[in-house]
N, C-alpha and C positions, 0 to 999 in steps of 0.2 A: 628335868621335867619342870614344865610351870607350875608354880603355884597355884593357878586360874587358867589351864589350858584352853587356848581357841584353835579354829584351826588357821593354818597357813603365817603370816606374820605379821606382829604386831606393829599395826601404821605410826610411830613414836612423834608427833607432832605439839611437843613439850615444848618450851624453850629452853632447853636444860632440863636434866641429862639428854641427850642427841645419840643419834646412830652411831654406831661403832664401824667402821669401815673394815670391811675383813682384812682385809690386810696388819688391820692393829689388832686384831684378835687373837691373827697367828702367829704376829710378832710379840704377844704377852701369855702364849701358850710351851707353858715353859717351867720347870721347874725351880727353886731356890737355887741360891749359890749364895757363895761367901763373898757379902760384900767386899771388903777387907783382900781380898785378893785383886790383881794387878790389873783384872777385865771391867769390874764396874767403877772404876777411878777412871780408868781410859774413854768408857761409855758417859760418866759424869761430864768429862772435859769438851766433851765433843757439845751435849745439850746444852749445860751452861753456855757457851760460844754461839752454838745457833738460838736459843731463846729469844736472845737479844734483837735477832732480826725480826722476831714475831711483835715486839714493843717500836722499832724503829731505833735502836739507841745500839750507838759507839762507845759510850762512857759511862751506861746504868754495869749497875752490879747485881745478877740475877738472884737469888734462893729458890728452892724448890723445895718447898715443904710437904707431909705427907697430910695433906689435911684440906679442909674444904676451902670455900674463900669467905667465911666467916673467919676463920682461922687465920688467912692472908687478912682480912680488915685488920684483925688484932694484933696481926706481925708490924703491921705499916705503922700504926698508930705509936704502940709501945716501944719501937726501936725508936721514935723523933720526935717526942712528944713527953714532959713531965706532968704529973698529975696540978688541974687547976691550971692548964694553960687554955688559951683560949681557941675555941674552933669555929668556923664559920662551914654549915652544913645544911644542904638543902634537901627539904621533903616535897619531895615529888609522888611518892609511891611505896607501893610495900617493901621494899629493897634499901632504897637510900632512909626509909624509917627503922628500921634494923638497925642500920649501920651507926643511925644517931642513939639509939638506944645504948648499942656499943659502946660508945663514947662518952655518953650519960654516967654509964654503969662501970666504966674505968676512971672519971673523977675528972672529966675534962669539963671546963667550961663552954660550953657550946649553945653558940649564938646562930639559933634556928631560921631560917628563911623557907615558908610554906608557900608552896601554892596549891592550886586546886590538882587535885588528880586528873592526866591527859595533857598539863601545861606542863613546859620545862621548868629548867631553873631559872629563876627570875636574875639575872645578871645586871638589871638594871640598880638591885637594892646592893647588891655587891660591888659596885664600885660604888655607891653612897656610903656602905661603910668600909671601904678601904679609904676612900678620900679622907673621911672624918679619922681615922684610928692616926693620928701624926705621932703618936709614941711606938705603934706597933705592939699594940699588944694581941691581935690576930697574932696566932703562930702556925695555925695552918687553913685552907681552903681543902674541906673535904666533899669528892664531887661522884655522883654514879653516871658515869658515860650513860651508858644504855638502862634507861628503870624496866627490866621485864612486866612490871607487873601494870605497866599500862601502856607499854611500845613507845617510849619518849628518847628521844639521842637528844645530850645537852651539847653544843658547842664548845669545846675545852678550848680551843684555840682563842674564844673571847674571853675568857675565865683567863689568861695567862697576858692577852695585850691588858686588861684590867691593870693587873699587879705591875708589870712594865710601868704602865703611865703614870702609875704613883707611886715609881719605886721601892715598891711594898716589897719586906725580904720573907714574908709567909711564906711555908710550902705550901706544894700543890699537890697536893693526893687524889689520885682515881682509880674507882672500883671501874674495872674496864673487864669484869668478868662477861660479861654479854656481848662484849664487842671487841674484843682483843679476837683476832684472826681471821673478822668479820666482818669490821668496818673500818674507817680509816683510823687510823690510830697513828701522832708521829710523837712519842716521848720527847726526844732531842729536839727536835724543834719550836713545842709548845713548852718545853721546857716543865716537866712532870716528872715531878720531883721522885715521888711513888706511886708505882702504879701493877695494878696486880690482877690474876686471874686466875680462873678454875679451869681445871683438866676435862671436865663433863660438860662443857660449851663447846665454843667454834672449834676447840683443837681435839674432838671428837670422842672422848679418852674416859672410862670411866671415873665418874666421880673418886676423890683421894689424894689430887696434888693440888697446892694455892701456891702458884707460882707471884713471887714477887719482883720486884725492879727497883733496884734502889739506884738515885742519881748521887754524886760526887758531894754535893748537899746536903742529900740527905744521911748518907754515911755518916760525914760531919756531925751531925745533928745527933745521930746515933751517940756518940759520945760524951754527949751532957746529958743527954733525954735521963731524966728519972725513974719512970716508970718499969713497976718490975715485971720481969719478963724470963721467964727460963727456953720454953720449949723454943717461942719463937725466936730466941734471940739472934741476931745477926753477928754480932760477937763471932760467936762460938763456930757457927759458919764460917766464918772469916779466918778463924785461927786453923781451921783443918783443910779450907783451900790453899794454904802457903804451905803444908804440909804435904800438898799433892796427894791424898786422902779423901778429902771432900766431906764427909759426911760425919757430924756429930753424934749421930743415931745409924740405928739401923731404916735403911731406905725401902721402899715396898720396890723390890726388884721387876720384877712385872711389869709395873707403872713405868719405869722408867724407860725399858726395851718396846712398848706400846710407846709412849712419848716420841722415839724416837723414827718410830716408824709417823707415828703422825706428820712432825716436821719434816720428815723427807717428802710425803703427800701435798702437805703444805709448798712445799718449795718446788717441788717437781711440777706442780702449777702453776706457781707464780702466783707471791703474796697479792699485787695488784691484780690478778685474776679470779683470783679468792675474792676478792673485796667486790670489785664488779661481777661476779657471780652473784653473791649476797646482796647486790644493789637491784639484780633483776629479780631474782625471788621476792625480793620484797614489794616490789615496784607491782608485779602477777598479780601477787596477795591482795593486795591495796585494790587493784582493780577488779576484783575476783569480788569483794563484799561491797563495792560501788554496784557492780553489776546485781547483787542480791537487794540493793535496798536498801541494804545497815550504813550504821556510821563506823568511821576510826574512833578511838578514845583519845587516840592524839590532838589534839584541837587546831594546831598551826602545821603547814607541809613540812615547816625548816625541822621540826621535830620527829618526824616520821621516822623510826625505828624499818631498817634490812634486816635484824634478824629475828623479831616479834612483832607482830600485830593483836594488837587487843580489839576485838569487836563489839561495839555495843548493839544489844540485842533490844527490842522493843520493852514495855512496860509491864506487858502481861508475861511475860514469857521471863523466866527462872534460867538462868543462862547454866546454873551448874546442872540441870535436868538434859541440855543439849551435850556436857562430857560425859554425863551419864550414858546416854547412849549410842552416843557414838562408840564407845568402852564395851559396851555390853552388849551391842548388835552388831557393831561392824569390825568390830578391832582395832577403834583408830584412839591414840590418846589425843587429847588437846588439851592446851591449861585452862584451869579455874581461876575465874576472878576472885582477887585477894584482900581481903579487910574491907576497905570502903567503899571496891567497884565489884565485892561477893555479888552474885546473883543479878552484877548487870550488862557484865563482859565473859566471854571468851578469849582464849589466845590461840592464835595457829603461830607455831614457832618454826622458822624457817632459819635453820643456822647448822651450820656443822657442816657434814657428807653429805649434802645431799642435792640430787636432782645432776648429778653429774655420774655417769657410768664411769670406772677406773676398770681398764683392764692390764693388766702389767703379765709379761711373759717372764717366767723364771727357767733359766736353765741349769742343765745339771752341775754344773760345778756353782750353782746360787750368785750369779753377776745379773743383781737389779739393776734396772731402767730405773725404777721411780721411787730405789732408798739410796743411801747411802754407801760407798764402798765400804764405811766402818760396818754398818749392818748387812750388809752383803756380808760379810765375815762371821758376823757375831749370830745375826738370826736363825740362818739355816732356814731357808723356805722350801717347804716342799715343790719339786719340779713341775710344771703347768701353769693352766691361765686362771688369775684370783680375776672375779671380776665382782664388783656389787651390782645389785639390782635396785639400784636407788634412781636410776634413769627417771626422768617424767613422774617422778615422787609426790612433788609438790603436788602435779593434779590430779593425784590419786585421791592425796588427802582435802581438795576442793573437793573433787564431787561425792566423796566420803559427807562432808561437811554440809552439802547438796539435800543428802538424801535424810541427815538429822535433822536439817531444820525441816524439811518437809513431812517426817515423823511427829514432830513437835507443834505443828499446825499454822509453820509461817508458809506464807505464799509465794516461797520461791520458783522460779521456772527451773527449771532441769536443764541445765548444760549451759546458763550462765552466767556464772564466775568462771567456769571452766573456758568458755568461748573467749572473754575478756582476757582471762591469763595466756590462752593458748596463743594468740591472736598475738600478743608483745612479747611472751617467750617466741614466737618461731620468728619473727623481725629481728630480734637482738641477741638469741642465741647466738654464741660463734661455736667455730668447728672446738673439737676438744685438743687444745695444742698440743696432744702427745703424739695424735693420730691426723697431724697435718700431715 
């Protein structure tokens, strides 16, 4: 029973936490078991191995810790990094101001680079001080891919030719929670050293796991780093993977049987399809409050966030009174703007499961199309058609969006944002590749 019951279901258009895909709900409906027995080491070895492909990386070394991605900031930092080294970290938003906080508040020297809220990270001052630093006392470049709290994506790939061209040996760190499984993302390539994310974003999965990626470096680095660390440590990890064991604690078992169904979802579509799914929703969205009037908060295009958009809403108009009621009349969540754009932005968050129907047949002897043969095994799915109801999601929650502002006494026309989005989702929709 809800806490706040409404009727029928609630429109989740958060950036985090996201939809649950049924399929991951009846794959985490399930009782305890004994870690420590021969199934969840077997089920361990399989995630750890596919992970990897959710980051792009052959040579990261994954952890899956039971904990948010405040928790992964803390693993990253603490495994490669000793107290009073230097970091070089950019405030863009409520998110990557967190993180600097973080880092404040564990004794690191951190050389802040601000810009205005809606602007990325300025990468121009960041090669001004990698050039100047010729002894290297940078010791890492800590970076938020996606800042939710204002729809900004920094370009990592420049952030990494930077340190190239001045031979710079900093690591490279990214909170890629917002956009790990959602936008492009290439570890290996851009050379990211750590990089990590949460389980309640694009990999659909209740809040609970801060999945991290450590590169070959930063292991390395693990090894001198000073800073103390118990829960998170990578150690300890490390000494019970060569054990064939895995897990230093007890694991939230659920989570990991849910995870697993995720990435089969994930993969059964195809990462690149994932992405460009995520690249049209965004792209609807974007045109969906052109057609209302409003502005993005993002201020340049190359910045435009696939799986958030922040909205700024006029002068007079209170934008937390528009999640107000969308909440309370219609059922729809949206996010509130956060610390310095409170009260002048909205978010429609477009990430996860959505706006794609999944229908998967299961038959009796449980042999999935669209999990895994290990989970085919291990889940047990009951016999029939799972299908979500997240089809044409997105313009539910437009014209959801439609009828607040027009509650609220802006002058929008009725159908659209919704025309706008309809109009380049039915141009660039493709077929759903399961049901070519």
């Amino acid at each position: 029973m809800d806490y706040v019951n409404g009727p029928g279901r609630n429109h989740l258009f958060v950036p985090g936490p996201v939809n649950i895909p049924e399929q991951v709900l009846r794959a985490m409906n399930r009782n305890n078991e004994d870690y420590r027995s021969p199934a969840v080491p077997a089920l361990t070895k399989t995630l750890l191995e596919d992970v990897k492909k959710i980051f792009k990386t052959t040579s990261g070394t994954p952890f899956l810790f039971p904990t948010t991605g405040t928790g992964a900031w803390e693993s990253a930092l603490t495994n490669t990094l000793s107290p009073g080294d230097r970091t070089v970290s950019f405030l863009i938003g409520q998110f990557s101001l967190l993180w600097i906080d973080q880092q404040k508040r564990l004794n690191f020297d951190v050389d802040v680079v601000e810009s205005d809220w809606g602007q990325g990270a300025n990468l121009e001052v960041l090669a001004s001080k990698i050039a100047e630093d010729k002894s290297h006392t940078i010791k890492a470049i800590c970076i938020v891919h996606n800042e939710t709290a204002t729809g900004v994506t920094n370009n990592l790939a420049t952030v990494r030719k930077i340190l190239d061209h001045y031979q710079h040996p900093a690591l490279f760190l990214v909170d890629g929670v917002s956009s790990i499984c959602a936008l492009d993302f290439r570890m290996d390539e851009w050379g990211v050293d750590v990089a990590l994310t949460g389980s309640q974003k694009a990999l659909s999965l209740p809040t609970g796991l801060g999945i991290v990626c450590a590169s070959p470096k930063a292991l390395e680095a693990s090894k001198t780093a000073k800073s103390v660390r118990v829960f998170f440590d990578w150690g300890d990890y490390l000494k019970f993977y060569k054990l064939g064991t895995y897990w230093p604690y007890t694991p939230s078992i659920q989570l990991l049987y849910g995870l697993r169904a995720a990435l089969d979802l994930l993969f059964e579509e195809g990462l690149d399809n994932v992405i460009a799914r995520h690249a049209r929703l965004g792209k609807a969205t974007r045109l969906a409050v052109e057609a209302w009037g409003l502005k993005n908060c993002t201020q340049k295009e190359e910045w435009f966030s696939d799986t958030v958009t922040a909205v700024v809403v006029p002068p007079h108009i209170e934008s937390s009174e528009i999640v107000k009621r969308a909440w309370k009349r219609y059922n729809l969540s949206l996010g509130l703007g956060l610390n310095k754009v409170a009260g002048k932005v909205f978010r429609i968050g477009h990430l996860g499961n959505l706006n794609e129907s999944v229908g998967t047949r299961y038959s009796s002897s449980s042999k999935l199309r669209s999990v895994s043969t290990y989970a085919a095994r291990t889940l047990k799915y009951d016999t029939g058609w799972v299908s979500d109801p997240l089809k044409l999601q997105l313009l539910g929650c437009l014209a959801g969006v439609e009828m607040v502002l027009k509650d609220i006494g802006y002058p929008v026309k009725f159908g659209s944002g919704v025309a706008a989005a309809s109009a380049f989702l039915q141009n660039s929709t493709p077929l759903i590749p399961s049901r070519i």
